[in-house]
C-alpha positions in Angstrom: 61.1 234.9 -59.7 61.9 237.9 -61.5 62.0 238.1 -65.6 65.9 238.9 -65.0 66.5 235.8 -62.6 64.5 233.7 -65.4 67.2 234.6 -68.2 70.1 234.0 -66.1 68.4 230.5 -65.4 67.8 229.5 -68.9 71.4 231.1 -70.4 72.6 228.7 -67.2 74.8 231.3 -66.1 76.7 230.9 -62.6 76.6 233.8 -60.0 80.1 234.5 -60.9 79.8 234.6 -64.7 76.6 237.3 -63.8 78.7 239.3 -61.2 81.6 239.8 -63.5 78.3 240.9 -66.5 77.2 243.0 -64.3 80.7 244.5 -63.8 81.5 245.1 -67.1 77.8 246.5 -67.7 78.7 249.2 -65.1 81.7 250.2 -66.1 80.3 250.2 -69.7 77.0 252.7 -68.6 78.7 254.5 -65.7 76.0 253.6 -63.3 73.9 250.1 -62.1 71.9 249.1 -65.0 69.8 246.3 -63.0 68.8 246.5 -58.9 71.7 245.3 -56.8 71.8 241.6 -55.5 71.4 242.7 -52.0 67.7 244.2 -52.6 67.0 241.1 -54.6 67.5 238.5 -52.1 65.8 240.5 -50.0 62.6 240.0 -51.8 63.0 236.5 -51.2 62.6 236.7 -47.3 59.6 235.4 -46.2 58.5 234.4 -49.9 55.4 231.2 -50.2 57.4 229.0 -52.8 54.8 226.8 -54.7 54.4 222.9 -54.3 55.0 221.8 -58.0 54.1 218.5 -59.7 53.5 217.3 -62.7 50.3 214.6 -63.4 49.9 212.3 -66.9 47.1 212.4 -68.3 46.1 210.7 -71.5 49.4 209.8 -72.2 50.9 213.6 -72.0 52.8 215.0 -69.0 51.2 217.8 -67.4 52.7 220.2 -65.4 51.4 222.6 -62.4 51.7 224.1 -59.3 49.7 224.6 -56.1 49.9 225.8 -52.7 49.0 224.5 -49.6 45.6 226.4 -48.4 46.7 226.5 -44.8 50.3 227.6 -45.3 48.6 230.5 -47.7 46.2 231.4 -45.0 49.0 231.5 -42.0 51.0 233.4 -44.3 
């Protein structure tokens, strides 16, 4: 996940609500500001997501993430 993808996550912004940003961003600037969707979701063709999971230890929650040695290897 992108640093751009991140932000939109955490502000909880819909695909709409970003579309119609992105909009006014353009109009604003005269010219994209940020890479288009289309080459975006692109990027995430063929991508290895992570198995997360989360393990408590001494009373605290700890969070992590892993990846499956075979899948890694066939990928």
């Amino acid at each position: 996940m992108d640093a751009m993808s991140a932000m939109w996550e955490e502000a909880r912004c819909t695909v709409n609500s970003q579309r119609i940003i992105l909009w006014h961003l353009k109009k604003f600037f005269g010219r994209r500001i940020t890479v288009p969707e289309k080459e975006i979701r692109e990027l995430e063709e063929g991508v290895l997501l992570p198995i997360c999971n989360s393990v408590e230890i001494n009373g605290e929650n700890v969070h992590f993430w892993h990846h499956n040695i075979n899948e890694v290897v066939l990928h």
